[in-house]
DSSP file (Angstrom, degrees, kcal/mol; ACC not computed):
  #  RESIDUE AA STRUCTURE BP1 BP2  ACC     N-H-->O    O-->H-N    N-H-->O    O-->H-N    TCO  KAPPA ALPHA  PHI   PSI    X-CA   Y-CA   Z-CA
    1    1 A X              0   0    0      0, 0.0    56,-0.1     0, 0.0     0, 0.0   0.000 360.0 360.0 360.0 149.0   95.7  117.3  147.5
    2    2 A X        -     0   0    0     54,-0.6     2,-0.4     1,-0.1    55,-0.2   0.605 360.0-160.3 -67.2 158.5   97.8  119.3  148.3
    3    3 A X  E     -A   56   0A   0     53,-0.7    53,-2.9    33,-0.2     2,-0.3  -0.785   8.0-155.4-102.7 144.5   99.9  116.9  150.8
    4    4 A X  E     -Ab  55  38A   0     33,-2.8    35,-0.9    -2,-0.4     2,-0.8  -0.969  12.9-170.7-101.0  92.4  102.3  118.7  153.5
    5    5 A X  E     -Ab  54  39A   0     49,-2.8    49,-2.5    -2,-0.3     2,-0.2  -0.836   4.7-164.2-119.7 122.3  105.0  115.7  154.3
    6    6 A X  E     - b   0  40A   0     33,-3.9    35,-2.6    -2,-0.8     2,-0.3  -0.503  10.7-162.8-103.1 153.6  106.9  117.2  157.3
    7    7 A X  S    S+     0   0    0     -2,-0.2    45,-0.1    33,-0.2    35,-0.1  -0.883  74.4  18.1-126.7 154.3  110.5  114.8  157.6
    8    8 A X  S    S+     0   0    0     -2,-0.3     2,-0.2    33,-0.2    34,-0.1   0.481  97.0 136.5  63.0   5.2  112.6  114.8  160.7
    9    9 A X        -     0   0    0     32,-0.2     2,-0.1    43,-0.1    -1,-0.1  -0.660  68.7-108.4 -89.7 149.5  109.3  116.5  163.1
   10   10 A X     >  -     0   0    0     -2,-0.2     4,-0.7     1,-0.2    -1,-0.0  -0.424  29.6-140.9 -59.3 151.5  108.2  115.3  166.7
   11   11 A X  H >> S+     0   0    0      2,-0.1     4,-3.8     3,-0.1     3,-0.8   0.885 103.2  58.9 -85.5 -49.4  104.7  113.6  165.3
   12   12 A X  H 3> S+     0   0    0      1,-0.3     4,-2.4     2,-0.2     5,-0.2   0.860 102.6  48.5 -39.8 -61.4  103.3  115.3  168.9
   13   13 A X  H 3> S+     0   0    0      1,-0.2     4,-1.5     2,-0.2    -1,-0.3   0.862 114.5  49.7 -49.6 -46.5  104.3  118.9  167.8
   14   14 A X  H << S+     0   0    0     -3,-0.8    -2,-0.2    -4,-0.7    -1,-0.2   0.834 113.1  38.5 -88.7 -19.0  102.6  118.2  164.6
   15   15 A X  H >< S+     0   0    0     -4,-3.8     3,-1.0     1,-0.2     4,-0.4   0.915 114.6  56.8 -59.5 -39.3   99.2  116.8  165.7
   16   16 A X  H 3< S+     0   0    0     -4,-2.4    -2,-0.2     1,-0.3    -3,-0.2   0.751 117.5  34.3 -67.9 -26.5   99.3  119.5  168.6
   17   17 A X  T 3< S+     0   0    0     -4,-1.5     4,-0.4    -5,-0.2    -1,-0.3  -0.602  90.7 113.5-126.8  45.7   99.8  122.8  165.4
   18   18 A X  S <> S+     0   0    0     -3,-1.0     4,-0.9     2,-0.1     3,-0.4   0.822  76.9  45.7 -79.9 -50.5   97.4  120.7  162.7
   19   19 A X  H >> S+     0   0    0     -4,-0.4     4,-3.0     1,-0.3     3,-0.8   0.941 115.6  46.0 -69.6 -41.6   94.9  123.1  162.8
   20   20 A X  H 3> S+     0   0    0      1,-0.3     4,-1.7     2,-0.2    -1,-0.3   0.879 114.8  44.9 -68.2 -31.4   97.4  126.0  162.4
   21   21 A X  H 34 S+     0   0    0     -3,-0.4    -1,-0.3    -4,-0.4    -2,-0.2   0.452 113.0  50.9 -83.4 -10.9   99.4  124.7  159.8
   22   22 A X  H XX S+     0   0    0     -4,-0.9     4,-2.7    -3,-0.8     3,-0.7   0.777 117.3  41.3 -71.3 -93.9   96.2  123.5  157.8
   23   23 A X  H 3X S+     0   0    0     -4,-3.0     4,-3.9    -5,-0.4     5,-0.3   0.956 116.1  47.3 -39.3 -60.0   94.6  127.1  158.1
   24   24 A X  H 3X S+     0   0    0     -4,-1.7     4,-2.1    -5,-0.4     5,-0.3   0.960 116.3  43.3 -43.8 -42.8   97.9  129.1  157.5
   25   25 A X  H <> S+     0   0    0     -3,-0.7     4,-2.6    -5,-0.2    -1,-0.2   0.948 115.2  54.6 -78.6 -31.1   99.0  127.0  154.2
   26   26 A X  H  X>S+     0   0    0     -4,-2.7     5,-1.1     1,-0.2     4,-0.8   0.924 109.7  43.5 -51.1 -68.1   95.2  127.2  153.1
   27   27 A X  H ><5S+     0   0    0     -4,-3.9     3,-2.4    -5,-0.3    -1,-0.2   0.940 117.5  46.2 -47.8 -57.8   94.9  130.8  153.3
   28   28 A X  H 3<5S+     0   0    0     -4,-2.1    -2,-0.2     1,-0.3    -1,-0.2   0.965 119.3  35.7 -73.7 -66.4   98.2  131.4  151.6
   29   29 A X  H 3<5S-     0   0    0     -4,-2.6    -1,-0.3    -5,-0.3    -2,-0.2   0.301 108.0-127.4 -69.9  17.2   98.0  129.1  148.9
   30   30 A X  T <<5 +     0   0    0     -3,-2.4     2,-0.4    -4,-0.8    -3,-0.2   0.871  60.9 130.1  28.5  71.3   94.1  129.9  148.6
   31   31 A X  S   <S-     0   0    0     -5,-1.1    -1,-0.2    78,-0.0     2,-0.1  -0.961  70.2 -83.0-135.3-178.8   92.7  126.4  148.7
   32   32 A X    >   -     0   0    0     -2,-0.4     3,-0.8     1,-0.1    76,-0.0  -0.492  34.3-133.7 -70.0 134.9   89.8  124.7  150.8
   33   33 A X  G >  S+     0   0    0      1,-0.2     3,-3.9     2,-0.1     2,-1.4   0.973 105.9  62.9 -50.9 -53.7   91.4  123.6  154.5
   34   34 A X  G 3  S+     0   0    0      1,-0.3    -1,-0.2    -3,-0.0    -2,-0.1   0.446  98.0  53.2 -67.7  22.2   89.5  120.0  153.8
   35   35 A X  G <  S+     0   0    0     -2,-1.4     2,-0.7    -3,-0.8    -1,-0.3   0.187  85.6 106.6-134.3   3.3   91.6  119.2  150.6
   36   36 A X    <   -     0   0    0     -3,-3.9   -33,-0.2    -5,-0.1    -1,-0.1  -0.484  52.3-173.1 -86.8  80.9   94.6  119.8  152.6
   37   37 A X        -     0   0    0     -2,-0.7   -33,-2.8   -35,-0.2     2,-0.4  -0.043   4.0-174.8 -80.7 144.6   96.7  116.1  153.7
   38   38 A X  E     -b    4   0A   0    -35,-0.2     2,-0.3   -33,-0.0   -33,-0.2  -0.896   4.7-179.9-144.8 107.5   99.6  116.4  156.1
   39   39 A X  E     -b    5   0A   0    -35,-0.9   -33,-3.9    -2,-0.4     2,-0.7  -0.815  24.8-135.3-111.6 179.1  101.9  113.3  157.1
   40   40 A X  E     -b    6   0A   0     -2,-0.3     2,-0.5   -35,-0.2   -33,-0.2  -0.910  26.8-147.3-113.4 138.2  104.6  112.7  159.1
   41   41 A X        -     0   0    0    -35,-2.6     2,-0.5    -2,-0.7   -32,-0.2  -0.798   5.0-152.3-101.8 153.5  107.2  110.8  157.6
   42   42 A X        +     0   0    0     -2,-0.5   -35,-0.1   -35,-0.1     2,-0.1  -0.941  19.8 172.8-123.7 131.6  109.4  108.5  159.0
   43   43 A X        -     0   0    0     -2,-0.5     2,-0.4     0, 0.0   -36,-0.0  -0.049  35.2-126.3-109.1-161.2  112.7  107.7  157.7
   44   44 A X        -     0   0    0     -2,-0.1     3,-0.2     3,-0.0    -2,-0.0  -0.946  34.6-129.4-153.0  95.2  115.7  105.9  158.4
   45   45 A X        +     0   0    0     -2,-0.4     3,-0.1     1,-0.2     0, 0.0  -0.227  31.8 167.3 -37.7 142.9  119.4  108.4  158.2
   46   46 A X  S    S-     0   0    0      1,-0.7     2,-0.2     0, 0.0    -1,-0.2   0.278  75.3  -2.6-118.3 -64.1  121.9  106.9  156.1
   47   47 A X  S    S-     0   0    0     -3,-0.2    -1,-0.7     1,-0.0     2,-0.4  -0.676  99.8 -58.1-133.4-141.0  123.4  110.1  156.4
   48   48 A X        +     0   0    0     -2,-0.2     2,-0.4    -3,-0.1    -1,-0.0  -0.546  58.0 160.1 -78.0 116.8  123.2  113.2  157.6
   49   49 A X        -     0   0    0     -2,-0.4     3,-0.1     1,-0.2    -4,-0.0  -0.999  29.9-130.5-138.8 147.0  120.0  115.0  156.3
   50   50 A X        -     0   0    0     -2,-0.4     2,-0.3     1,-0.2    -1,-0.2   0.325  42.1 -82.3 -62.4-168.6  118.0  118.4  157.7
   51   51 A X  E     - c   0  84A   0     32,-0.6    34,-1.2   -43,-0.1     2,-0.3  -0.790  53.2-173.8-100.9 165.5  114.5  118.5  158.3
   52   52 A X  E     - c   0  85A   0     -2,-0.3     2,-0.3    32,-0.2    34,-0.3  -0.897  29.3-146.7-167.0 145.9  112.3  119.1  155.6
   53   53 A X  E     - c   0  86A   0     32,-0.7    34,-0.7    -2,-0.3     2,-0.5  -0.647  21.6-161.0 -94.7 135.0  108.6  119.8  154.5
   54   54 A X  E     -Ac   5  87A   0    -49,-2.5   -49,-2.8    -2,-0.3     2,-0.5  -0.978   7.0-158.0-111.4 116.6  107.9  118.3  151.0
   55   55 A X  E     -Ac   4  88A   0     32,-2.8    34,-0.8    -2,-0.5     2,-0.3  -0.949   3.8-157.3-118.2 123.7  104.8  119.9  149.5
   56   56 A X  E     +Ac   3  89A   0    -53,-2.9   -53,-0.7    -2,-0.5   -54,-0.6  -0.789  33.7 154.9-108.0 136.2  103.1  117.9  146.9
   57   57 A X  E     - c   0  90A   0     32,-0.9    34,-2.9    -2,-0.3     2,-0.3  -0.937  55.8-112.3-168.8 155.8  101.1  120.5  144.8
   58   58 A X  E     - c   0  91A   0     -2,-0.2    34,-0.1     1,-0.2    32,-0.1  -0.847  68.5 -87.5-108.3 142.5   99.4  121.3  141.4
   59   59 A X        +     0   0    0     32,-0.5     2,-0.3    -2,-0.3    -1,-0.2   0.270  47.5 179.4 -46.5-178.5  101.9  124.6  140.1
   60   60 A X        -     0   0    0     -3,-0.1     5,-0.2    49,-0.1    -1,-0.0  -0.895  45.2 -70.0 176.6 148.0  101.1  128.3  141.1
   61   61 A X    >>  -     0   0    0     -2,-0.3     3,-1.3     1,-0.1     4,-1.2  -0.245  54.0-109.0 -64.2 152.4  103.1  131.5  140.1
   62   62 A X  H >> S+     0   0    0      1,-0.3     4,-3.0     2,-0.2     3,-2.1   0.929 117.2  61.6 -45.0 -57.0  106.4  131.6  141.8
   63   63 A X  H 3> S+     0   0    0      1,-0.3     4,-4.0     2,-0.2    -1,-0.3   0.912 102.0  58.3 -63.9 -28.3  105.6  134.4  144.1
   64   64 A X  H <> S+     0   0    0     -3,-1.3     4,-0.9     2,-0.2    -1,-0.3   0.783 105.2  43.6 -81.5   4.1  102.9  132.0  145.4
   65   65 A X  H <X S+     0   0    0     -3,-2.1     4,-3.5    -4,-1.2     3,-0.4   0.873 118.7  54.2 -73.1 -47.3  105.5  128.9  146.5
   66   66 A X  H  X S+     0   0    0     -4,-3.0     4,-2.1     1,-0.3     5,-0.2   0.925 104.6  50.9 -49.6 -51.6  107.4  132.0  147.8
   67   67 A X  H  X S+     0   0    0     -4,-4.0     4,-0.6    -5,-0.3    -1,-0.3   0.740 112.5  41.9 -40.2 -43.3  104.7  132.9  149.6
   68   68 A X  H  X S+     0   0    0     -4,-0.9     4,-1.0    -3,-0.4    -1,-0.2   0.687 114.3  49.6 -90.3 -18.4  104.0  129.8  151.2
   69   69 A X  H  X S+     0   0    0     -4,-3.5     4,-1.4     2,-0.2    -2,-0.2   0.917 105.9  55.3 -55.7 -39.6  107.4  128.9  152.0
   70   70 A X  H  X S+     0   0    0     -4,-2.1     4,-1.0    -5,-0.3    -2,-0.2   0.687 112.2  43.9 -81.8 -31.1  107.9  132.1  153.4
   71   71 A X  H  X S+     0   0    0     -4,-0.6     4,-2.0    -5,-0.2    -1,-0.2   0.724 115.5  49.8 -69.8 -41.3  104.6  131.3  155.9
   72   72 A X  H  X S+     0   0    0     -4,-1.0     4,-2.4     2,-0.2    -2,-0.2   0.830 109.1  48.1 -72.6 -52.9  105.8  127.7  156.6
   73   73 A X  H  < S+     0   0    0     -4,-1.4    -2,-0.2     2,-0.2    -3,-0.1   0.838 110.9  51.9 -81.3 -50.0  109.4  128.8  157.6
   74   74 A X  H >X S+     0   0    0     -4,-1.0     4,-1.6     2,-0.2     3,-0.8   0.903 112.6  48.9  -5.8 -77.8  107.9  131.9  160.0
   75   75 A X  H 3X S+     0   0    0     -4,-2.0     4,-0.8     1,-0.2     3,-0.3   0.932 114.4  46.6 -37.2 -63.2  105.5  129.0  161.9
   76   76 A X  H 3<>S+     0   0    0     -4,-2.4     5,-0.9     1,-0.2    -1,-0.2   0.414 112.9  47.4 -73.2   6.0  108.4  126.7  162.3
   77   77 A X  H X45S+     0   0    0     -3,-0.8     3,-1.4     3,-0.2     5,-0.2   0.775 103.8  53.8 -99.6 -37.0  110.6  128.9  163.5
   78   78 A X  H 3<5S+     0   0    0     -4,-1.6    -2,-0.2    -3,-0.3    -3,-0.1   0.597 105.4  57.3 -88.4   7.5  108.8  130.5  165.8
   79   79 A X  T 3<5S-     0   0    0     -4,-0.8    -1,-0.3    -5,-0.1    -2,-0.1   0.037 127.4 -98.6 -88.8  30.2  108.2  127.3  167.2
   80   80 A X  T < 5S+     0   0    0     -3,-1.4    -3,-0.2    -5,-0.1    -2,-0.1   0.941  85.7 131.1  69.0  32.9  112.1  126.7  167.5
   81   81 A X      < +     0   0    0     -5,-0.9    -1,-0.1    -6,-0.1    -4,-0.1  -0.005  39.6 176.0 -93.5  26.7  112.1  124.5  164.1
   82   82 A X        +     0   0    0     -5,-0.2    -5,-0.0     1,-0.1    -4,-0.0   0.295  51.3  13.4-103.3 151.3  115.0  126.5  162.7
   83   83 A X  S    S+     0   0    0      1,-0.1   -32,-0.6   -33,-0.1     2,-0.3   0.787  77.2 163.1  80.0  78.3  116.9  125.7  159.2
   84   84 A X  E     -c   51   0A   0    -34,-0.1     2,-0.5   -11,-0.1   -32,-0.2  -0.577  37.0-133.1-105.7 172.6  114.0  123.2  157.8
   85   85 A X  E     -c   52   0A   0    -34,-1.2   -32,-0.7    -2,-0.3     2,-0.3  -0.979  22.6-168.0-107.8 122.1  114.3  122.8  153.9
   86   86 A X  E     +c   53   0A   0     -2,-0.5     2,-0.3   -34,-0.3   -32,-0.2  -0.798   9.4 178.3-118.3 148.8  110.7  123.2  152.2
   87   87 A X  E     -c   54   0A   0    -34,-0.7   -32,-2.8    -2,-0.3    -2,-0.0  -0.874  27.2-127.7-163.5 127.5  110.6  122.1  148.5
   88   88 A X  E     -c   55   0A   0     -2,-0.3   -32,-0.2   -34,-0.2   -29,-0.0  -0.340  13.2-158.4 -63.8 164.8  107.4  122.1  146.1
   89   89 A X  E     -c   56   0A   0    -34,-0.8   -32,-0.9   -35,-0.1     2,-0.7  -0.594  23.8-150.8-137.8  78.5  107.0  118.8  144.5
   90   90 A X  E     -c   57   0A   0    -34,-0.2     2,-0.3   -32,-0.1   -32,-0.2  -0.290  16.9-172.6 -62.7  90.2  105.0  120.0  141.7
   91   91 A X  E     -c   58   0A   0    -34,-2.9   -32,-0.5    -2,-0.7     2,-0.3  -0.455  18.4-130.2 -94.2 158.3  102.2  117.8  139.9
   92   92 A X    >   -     0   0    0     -2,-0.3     3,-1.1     1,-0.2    11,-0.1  -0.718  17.7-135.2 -99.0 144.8   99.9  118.1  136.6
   93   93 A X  G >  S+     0   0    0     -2,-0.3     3,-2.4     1,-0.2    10,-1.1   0.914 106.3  62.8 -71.4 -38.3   96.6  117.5  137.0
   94   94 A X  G 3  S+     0   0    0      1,-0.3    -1,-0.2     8,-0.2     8,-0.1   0.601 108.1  37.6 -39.9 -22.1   96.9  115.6  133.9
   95   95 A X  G <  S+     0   0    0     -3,-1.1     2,-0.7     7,-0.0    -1,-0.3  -0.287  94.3 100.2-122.9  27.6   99.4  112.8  135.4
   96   96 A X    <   -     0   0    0     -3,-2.4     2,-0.8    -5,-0.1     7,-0.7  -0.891  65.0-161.7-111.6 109.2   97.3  113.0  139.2
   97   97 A X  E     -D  102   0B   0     -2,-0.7     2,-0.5     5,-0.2     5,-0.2  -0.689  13.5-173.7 -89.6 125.6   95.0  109.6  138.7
   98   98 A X  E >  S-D  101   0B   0      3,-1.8     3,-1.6    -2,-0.8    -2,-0.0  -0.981  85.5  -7.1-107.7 156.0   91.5  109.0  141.1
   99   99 A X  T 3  S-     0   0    0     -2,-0.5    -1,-0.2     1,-0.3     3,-0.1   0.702 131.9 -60.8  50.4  51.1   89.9  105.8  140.8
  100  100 A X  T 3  S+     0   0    0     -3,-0.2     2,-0.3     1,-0.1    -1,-0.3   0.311 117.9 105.0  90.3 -15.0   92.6  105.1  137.7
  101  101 A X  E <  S-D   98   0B   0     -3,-1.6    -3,-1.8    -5,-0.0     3,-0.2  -0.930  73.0-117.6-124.7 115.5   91.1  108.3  135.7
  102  102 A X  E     -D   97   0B   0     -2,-0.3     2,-0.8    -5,-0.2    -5,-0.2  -0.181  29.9-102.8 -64.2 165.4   93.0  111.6  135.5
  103  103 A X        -     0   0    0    -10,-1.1    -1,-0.1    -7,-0.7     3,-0.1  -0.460  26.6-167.2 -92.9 115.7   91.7  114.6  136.8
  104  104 A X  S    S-     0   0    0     -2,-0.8     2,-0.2     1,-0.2    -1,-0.2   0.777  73.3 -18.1 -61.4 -28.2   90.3  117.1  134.0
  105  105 A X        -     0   0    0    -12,-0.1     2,-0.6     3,-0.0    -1,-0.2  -0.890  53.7-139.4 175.4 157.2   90.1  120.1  136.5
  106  106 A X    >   -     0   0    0     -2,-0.2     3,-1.5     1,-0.1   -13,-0.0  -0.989  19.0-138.5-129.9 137.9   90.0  120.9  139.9
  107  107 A X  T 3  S+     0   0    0     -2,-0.6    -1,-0.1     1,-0.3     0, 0.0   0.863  95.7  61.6 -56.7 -40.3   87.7  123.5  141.0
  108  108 A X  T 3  S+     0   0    0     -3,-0.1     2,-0.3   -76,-0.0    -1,-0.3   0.185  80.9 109.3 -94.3  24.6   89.7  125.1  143.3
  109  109 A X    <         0   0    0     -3,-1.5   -49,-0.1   -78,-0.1   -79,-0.0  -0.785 360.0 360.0 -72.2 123.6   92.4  126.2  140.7
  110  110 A X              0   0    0     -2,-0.3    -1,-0.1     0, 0.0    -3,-0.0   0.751 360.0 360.0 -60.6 360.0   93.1  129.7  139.5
């Protein structure tokens, strides 16, 4: 936690930029790189939909989603990723289950 689930990316591009995209989102959103999960999804169009990073996350003051959107959208652009759609998917630690038992605190929360 948190998971990065990049939609509509070459899987190549994104294995080749894990480490930068790991480190960057880490810094920004000040958690430990090793608690960061990154897939690639693959879908099936129905119809027409962008790309888009889905960031599954425990909440944070606005200016820091801005902040890491704003980090995300920079990277992918200047790798020619252009008009991606980023959205938080914002969870309570209180409804996040491990082994069936919600999580009481996470250490690395302000």
């Amino acid at each position: 936690m948190p998971y990065l689930r990049f939609k509509g990316f070459d899987e190549g591009f994104l294995r080749e930029r894990l480490t930068l995209l790991v480190e960057e989102f880490s810094r920004v959103a000040a958690v430990p790189q090793e608690v960061v999960k990154v897939e690639a999804l693959s879908v099936t169009r129905i119809t027409e939909t962008p790309r888009s990073v889905e960031i599954f996350m425990f909440p944070r003051p606005q200016e820091k989603h801005d902040a890491i959107a704003a980090t995300l959208h920079a990277l992918l652009s200047h790798f020619d990723y252009r008009n991606v759609h980023i959205f938080f998917v914002l969870l309570a630690p209180s409804l996040y289950y491990r082994d069936g038992e919600p999580l009481k605190s996470v250490s690395w929360l302000p």
